[in-house]
gemmi code that builds the backbone of each chain (N, CA, C; Angstrom):
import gemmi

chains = {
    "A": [
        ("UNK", (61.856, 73.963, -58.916), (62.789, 72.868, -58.672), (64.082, 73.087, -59.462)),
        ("UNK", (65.027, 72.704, -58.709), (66.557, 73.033, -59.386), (66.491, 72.050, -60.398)),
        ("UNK", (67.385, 71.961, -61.186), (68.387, 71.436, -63.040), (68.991, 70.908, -62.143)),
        ("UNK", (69.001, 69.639, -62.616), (70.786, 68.998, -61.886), (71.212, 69.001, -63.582)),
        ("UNK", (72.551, 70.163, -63.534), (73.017, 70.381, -65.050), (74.166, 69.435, -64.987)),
        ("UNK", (75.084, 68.983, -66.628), (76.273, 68.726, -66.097), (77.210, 69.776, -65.924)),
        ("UNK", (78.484, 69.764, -66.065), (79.871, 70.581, -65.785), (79.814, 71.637, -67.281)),
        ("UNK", (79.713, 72.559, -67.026), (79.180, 73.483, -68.281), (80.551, 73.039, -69.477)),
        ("UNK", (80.299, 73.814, -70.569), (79.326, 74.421, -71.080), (78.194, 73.450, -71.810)),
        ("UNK", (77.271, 74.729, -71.647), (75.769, 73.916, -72.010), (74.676, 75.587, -72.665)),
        ("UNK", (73.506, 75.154, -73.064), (73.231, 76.341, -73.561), (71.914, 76.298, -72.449)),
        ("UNK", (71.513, 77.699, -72.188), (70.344, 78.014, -70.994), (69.656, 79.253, -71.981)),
        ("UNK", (68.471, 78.706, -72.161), (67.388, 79.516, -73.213), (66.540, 80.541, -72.000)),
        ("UNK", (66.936, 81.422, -72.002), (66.044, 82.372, -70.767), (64.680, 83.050, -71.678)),
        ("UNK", (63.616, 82.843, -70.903), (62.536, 82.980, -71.053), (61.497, 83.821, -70.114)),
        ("UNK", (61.497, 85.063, -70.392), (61.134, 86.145, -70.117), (59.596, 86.389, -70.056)),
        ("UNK", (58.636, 86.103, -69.118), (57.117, 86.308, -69.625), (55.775, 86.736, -68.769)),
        ("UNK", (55.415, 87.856, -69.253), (54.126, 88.317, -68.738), (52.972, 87.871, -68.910)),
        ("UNK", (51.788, 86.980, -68.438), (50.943, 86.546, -68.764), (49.320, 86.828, -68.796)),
        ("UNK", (48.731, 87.351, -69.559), (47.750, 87.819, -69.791), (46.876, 87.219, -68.411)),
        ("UNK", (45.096, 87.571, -68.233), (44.692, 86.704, -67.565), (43.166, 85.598, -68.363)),
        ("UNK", (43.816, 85.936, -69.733), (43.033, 85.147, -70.751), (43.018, 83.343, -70.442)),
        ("UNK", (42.271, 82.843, -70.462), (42.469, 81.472, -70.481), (43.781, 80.592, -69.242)),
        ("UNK", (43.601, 81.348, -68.558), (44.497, 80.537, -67.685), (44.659, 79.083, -67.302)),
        ("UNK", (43.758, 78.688, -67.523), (43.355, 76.919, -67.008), (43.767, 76.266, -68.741)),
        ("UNK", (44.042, 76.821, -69.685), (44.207, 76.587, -70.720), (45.816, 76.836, -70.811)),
        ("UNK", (46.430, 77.677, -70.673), (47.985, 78.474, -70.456), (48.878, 77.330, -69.305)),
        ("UNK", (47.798, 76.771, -68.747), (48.488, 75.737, -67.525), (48.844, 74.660, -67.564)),
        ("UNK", (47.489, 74.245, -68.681), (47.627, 72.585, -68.838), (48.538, 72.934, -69.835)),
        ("UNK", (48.632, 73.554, -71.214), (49.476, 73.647, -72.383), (51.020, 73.613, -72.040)),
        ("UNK", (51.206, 74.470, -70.695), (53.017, 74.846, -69.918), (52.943, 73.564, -69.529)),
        ("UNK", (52.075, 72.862, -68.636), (53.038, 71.523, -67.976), (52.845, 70.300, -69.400)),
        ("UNK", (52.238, 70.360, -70.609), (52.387, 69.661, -71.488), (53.487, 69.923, -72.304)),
        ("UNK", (54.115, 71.172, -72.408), (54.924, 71.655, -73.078), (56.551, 71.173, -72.026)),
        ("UNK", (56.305, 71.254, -70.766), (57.761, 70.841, -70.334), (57.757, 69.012, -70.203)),
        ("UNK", (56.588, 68.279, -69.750), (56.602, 67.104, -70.724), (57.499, 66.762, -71.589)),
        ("UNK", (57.089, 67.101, -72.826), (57.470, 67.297, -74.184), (58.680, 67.433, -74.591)),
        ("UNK", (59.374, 68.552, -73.999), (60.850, 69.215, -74.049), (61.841, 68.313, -73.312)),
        ("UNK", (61.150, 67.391, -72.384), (61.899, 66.758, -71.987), (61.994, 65.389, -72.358)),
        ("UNK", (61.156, 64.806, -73.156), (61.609, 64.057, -74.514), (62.746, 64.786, -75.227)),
        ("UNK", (62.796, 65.625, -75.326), (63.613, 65.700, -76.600), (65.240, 65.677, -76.592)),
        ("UNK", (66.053, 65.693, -77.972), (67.081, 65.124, -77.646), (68.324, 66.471, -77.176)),
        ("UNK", (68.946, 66.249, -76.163), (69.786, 67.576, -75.821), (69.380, 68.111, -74.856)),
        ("UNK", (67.835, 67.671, -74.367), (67.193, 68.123, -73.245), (68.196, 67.905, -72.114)),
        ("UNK", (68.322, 68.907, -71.097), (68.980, 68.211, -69.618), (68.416, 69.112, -68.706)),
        ("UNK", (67.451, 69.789, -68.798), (66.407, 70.351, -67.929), (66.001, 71.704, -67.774)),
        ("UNK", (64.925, 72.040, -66.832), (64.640, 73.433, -67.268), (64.477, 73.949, -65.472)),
        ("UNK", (63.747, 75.076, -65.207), (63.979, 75.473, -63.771), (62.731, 76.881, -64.257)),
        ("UNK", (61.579, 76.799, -63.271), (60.995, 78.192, -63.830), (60.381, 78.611, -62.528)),
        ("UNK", (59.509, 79.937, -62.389), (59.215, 80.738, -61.252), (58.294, 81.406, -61.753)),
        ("UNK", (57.791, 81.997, -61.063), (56.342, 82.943, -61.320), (55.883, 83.872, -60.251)),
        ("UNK", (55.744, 85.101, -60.451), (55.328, 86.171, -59.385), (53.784, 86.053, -59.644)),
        ("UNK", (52.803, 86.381, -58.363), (51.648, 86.165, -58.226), (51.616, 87.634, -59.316)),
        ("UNK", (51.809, 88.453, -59.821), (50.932, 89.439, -60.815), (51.596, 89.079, -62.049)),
        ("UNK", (51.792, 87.673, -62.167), (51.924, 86.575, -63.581), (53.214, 86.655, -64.685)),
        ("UNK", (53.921, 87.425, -63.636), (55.937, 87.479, -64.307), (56.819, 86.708, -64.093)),
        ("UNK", (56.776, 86.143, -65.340), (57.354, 84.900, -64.560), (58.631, 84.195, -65.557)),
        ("UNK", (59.898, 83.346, -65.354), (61.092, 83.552, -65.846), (60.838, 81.994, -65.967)),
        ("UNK", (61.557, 81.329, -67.386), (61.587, 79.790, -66.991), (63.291, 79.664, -67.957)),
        ("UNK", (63.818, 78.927, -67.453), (64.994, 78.818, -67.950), (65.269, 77.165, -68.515)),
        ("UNK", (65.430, 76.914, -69.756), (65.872, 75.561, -70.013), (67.557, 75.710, -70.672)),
        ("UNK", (67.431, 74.303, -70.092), (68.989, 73.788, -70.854), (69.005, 72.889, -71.950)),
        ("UNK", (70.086, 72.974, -72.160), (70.018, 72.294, -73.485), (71.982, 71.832, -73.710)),
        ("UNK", (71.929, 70.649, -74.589), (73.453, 70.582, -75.348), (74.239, 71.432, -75.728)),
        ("UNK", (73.508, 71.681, -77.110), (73.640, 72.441, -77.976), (72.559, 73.376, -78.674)),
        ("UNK", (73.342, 74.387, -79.554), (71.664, 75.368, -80.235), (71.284, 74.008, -81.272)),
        ("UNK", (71.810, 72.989, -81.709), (71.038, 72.303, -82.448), (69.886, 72.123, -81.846)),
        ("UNK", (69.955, 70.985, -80.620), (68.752, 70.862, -79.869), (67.285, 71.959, -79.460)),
        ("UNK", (68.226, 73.123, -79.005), (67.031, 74.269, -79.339), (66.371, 74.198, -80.868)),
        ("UNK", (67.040, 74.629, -81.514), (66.420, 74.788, -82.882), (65.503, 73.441, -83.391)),
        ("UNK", (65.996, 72.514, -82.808), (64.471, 71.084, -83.445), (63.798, 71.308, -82.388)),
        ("UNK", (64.168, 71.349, -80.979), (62.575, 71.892, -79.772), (61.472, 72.452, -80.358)),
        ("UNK", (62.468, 73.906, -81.320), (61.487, 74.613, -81.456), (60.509, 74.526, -82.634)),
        ("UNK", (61.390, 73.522, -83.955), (60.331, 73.097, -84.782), (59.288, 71.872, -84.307)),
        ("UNK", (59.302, 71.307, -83.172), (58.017, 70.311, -82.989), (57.101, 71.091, -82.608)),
        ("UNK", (55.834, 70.160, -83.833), (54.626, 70.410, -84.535), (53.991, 71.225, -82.945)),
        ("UNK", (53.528, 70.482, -81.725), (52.744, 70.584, -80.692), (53.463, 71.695, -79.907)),
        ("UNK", (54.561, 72.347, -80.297), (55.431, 73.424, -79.402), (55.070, 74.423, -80.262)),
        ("UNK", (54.821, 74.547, -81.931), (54.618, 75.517, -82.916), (53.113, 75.867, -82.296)),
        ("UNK", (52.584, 75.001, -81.932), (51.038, 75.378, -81.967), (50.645, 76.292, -80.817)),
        ("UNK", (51.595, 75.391, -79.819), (51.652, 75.651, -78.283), (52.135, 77.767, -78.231)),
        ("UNK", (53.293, 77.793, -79.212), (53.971, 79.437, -79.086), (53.088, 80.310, -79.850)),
        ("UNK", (52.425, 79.474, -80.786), (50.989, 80.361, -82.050), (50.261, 80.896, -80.567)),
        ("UNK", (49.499, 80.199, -79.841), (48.454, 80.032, -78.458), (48.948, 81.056, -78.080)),
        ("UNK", (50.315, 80.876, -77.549), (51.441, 81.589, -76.673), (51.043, 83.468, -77.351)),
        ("UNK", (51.144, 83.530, -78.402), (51.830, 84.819, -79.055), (50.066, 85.389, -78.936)),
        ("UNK", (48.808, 84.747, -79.447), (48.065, 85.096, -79.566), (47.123, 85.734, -78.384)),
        ("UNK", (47.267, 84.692, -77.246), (46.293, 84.797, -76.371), (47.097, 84.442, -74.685)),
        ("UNK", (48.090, 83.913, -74.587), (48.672, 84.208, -73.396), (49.771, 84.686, -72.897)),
        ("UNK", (50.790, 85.207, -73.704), (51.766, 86.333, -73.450), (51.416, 87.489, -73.720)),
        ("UNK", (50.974, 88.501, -72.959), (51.105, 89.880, -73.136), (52.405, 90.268, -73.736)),
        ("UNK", (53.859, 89.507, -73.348), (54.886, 90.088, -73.877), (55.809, 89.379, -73.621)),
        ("UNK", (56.963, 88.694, -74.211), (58.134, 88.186, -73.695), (59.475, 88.489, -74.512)),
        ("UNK", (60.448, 88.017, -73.346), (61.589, 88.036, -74.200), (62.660, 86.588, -73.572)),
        ("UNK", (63.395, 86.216, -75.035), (63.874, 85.229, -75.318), (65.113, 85.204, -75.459)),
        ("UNK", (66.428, 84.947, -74.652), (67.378, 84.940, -74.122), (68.579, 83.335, -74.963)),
        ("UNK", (68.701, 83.745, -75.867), (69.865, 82.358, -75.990), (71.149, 82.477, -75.571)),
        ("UNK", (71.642, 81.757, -74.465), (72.884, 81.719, -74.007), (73.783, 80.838, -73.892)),
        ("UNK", (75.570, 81.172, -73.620), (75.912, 79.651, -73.616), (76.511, 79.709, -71.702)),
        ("UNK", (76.447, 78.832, -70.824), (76.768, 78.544, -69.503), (77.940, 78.350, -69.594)),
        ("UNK", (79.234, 78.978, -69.069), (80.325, 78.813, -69.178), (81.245, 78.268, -67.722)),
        ("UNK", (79.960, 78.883, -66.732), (80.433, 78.392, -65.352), (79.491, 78.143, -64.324)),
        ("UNK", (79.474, 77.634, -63.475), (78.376, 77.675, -62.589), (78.889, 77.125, -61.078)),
        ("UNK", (78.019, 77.411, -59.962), (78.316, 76.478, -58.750), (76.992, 76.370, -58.090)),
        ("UNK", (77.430, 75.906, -56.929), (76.046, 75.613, -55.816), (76.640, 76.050, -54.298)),
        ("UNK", (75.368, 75.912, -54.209), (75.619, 76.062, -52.179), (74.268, 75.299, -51.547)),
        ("UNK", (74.373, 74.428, -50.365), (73.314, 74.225, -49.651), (72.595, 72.665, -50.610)),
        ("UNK", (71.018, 72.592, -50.174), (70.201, 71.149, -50.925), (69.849, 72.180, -52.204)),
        ("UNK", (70.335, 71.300, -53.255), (69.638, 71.571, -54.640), (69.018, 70.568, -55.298)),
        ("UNK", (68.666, 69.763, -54.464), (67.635, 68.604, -54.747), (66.383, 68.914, -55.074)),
    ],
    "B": [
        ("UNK", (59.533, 92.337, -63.807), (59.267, 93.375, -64.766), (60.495, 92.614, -65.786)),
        ("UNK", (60.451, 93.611, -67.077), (61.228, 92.779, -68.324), (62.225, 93.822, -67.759)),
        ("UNK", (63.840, 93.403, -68.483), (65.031, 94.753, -68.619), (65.152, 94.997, -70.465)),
        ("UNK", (65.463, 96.111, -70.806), (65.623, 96.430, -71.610), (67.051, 95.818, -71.883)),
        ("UNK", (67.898, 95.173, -72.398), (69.032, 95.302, -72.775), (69.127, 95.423, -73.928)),
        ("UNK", (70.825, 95.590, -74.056), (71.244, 95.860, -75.480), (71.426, 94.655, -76.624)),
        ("UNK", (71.459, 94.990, -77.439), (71.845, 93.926, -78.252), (72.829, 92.919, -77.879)),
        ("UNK", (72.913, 92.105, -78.338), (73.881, 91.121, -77.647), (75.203, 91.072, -78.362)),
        ("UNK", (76.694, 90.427, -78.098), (76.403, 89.517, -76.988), (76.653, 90.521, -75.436)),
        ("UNK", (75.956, 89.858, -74.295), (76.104, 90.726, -72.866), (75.790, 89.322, -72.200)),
        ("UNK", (76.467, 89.361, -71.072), (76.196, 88.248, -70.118), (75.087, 88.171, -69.114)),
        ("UNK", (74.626, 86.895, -68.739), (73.619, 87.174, -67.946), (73.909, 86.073, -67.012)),
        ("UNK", (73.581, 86.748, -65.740), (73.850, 85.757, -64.098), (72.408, 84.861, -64.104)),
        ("UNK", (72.578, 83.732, -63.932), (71.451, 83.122, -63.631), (71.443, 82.583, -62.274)),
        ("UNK", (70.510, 83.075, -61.089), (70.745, 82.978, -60.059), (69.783, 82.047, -59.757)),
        ("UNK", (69.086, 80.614, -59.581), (68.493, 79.761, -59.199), (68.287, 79.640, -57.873)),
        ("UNK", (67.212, 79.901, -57.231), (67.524, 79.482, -55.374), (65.934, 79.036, -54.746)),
        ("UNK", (66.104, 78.224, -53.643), (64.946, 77.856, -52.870), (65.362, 78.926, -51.384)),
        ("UNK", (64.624, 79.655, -51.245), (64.441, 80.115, -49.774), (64.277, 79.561, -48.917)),
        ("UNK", (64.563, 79.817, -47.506), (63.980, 79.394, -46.315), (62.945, 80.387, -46.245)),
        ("UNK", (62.191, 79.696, -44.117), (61.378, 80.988, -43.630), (61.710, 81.545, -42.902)),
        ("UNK", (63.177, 81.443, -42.715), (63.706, 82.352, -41.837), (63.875, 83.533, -41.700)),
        ("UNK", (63.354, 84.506, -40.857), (63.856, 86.060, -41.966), (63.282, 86.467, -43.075)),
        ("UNK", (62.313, 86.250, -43.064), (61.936, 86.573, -44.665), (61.679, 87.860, -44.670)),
        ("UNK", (61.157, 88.957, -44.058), (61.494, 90.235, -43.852), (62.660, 91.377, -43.889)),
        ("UNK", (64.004, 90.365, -43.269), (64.968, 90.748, -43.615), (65.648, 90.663, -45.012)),
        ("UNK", (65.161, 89.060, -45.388), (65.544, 88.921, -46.809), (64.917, 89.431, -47.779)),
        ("UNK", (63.711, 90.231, -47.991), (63.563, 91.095, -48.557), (64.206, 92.680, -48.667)),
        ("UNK", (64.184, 93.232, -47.409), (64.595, 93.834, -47.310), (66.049, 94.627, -47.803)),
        ("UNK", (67.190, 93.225, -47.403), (68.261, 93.230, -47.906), (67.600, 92.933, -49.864)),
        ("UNK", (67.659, 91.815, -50.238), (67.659, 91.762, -51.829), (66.725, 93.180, -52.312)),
        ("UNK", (66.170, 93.783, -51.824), (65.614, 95.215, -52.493), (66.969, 96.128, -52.114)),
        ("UNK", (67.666, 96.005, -51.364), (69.087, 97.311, -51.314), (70.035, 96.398, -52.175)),
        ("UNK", (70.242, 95.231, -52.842), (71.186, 94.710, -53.227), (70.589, 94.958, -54.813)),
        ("UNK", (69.475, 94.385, -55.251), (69.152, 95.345, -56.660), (69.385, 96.965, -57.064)),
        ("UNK", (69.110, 97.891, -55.502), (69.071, 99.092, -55.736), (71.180, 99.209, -56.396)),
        ("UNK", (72.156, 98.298, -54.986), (72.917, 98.554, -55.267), (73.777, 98.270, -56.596)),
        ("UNK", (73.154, 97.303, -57.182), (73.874, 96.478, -58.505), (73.293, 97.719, -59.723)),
        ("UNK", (72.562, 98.149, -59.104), (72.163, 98.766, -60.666), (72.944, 100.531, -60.545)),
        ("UNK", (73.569, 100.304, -59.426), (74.783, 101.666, -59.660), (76.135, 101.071, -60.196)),
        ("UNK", (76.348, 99.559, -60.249), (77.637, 99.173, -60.701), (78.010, 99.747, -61.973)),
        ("UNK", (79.336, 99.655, -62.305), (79.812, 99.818, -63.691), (79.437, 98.398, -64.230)),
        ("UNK", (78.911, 98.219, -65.319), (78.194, 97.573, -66.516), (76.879, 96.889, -66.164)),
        ("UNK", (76.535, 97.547, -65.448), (75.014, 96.922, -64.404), (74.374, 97.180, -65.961)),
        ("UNK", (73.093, 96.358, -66.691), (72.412, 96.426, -67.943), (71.015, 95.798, -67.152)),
        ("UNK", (70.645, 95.425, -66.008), (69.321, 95.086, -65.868), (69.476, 94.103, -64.740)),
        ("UNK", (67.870, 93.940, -64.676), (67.876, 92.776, -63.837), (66.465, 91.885, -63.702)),
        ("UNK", (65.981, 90.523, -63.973), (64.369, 90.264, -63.885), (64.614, 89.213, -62.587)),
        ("UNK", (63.265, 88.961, -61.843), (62.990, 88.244, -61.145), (61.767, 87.564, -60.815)),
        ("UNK", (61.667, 86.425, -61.010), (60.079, 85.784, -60.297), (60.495, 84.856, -59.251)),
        ("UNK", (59.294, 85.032, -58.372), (59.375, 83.682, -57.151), (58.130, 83.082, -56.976)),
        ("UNK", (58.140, 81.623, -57.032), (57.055, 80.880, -56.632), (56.119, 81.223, -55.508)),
        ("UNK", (55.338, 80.733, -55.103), (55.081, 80.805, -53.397), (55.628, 80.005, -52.223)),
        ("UNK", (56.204, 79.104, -53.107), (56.723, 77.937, -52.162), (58.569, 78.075, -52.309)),
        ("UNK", (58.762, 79.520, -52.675), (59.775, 79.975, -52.439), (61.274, 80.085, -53.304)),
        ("UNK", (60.734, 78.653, -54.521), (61.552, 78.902, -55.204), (61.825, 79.913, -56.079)),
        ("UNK", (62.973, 80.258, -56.773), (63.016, 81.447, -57.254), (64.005, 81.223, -58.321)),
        ("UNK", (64.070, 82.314, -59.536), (64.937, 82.716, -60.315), (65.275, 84.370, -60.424)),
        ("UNK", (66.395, 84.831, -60.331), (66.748, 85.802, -60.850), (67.650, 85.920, -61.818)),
        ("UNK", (67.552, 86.821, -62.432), (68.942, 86.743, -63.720), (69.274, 88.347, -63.891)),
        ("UNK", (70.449, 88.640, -63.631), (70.562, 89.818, -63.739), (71.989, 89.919, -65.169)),
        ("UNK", (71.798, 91.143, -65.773), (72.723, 91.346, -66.960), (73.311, 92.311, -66.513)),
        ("UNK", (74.745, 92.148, -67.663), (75.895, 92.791, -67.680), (76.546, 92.702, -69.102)),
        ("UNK", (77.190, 93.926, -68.962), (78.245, 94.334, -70.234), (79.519, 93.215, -70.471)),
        ("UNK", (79.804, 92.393, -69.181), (81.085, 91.490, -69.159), (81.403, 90.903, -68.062)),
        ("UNK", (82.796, 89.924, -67.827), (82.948, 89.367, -66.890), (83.472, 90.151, -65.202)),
        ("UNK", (84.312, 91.098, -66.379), (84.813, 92.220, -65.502), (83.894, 92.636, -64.454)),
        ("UNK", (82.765, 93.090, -64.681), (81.549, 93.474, -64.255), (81.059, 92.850, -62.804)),
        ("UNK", (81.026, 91.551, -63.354), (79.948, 90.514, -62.365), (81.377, 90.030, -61.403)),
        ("UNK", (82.748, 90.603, -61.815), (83.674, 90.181, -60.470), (83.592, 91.327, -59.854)),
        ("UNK", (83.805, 92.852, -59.666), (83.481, 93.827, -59.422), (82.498, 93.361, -58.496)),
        ("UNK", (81.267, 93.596, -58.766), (80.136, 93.552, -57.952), (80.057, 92.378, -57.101)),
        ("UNK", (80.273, 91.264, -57.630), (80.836, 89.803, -56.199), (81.314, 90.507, -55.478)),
        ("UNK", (82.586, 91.268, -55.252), (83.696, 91.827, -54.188), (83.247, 92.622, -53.815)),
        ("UNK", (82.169, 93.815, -53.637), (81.503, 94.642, -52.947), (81.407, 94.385, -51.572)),
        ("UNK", (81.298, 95.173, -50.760), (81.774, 94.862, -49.092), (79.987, 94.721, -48.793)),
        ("UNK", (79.348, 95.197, -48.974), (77.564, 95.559, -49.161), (76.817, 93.929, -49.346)),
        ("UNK", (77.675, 93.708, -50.653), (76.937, 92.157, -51.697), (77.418, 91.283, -50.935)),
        ("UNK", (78.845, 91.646, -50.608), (79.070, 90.143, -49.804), (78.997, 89.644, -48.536)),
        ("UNK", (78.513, 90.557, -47.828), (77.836, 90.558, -46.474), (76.507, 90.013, -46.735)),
        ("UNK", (76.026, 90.494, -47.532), (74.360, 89.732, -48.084), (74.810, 88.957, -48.525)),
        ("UNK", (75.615, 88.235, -49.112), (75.746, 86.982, -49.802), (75.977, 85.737, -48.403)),
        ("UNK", (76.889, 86.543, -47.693), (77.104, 85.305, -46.173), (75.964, 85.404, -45.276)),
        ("UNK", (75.094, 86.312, -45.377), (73.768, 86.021, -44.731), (73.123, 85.012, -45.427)),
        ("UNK", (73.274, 85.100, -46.887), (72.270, 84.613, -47.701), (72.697, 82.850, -47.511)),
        ("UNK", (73.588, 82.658, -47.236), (74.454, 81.460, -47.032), (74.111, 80.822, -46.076)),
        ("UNK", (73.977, 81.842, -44.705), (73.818, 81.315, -43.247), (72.016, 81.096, -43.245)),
        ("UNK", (71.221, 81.912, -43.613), (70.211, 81.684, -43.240), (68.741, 81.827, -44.399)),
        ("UNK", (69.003, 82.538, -45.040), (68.509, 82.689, -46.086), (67.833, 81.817, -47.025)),
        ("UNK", (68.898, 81.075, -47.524), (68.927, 80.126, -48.849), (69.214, 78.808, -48.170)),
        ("UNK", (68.125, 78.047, -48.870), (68.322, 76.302, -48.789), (69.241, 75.728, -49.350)),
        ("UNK", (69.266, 76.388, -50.307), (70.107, 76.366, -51.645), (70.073, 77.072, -52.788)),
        ("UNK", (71.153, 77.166, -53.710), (70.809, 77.676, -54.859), (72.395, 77.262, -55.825)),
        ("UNK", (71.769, 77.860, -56.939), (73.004, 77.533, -58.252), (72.670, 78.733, -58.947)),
        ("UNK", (74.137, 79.370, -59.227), (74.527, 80.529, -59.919), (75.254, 79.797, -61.693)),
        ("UNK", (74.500, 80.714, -62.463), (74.813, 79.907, -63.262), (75.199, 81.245, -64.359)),
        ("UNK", (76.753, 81.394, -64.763), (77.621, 82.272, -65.651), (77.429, 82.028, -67.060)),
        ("UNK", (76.346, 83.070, -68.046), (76.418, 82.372, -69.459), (76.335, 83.762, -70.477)),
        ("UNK", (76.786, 83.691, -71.347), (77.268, 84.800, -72.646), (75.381, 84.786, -73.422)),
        ("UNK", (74.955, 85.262, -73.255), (73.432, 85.679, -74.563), (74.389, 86.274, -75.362)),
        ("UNK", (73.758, 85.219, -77.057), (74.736, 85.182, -78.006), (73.411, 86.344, -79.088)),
        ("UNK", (71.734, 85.688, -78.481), (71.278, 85.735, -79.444), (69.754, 86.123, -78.702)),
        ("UNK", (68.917, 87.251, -79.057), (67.434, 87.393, -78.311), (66.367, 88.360, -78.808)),
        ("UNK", (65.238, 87.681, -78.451), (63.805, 88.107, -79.183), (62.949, 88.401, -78.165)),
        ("UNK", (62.191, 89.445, -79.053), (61.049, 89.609, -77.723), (59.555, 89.419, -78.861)),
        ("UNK", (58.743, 89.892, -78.132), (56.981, 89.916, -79.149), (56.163, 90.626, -77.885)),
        ("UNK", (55.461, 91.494, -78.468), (54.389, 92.326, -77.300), (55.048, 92.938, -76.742)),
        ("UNK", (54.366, 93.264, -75.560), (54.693, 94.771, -74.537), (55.810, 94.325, -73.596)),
        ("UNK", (56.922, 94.653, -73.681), (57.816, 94.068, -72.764), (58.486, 95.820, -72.239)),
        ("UNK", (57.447, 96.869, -71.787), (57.803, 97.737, -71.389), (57.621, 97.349, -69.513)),
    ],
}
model = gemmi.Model(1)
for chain_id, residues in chains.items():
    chain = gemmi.Chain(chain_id)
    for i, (resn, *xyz) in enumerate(residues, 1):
        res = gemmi.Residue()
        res.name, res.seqid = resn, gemmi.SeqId(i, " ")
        for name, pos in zip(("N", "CA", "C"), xyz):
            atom = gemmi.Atom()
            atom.name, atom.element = name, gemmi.Element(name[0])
            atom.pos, atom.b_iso = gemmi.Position(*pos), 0.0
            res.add_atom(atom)
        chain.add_residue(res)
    model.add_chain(chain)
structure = gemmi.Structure()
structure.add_model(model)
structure.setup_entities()
């Protein structure tokens, strides 16, 4: 599902990830508790993610500012959630901080 | 698959889109010659992609600069796929222009 972002700039945390096939029913409920969560928080303005069936899969959030990233990433249930993450369901990722300087659309992005 | 890039900062395209079912043969087809062709550009640095099953998708492809990602827009090749991608292709989507200031990886991101 598309971000309805505002008029940039804004920061987009790209999130890079291969997923083991350890605990999957565990990796599932933890991701949709984890975007929950993120979207409490303050600076949140949304995220957008995808997944290839051999488990590569890209999720992109937005954000204000890097302040907002940086307290995301100290809540307690997100520390525990990336411990899980590092131990037992990323084979490997990479972590992208950026700032959005422009953007457009075409077509329903509803 | 992951891209290797360089240290930062390097820009990265964030390409957001929902597919149609129109063509979907062709639209593969074409986006496998449009990766082959971006990655002969001058400052081409990578490219990742996942897609849902239900079609949504992210790609994000990197670059050395802005210079770069206007270059490759104006391609006679890209932008013929881009007005297909317009006419029949895509439901929608949002391209989204942002500077990676800052990035981490953990595990096998070969």
């Amino acid at each position: 599902m598309f971000s309805k972002t505002p008029p940039p700039p804004y920061i987009a945390v790209i999130f890079s990830s291969q997923i083991t096939d350890q605990d999957t029913d565990g990796y599932i409920l933890t991701a949709d508790k984890m975007m929950e969560l993120a979207a409490q928080q303050p600076g949140y303005l949304g995220v957008e993610a995808a997944r290839d069936d051999d488990g590569f899969g890209i999720t992109v959030s937005y954000w204000d500012d890097i302040a907002a990233i940086k307290a995301w990433k100290m809540v307690g249930e997100h520390q525990a959630a990336q411990a899980a993450g590092r131990s037992k369901w990323y084979k490997g990722y990479i972590t992208r901080i950026s700032e959005v300087t422009k953007d457009y659309s075409h077509g329903e992005i509803s």
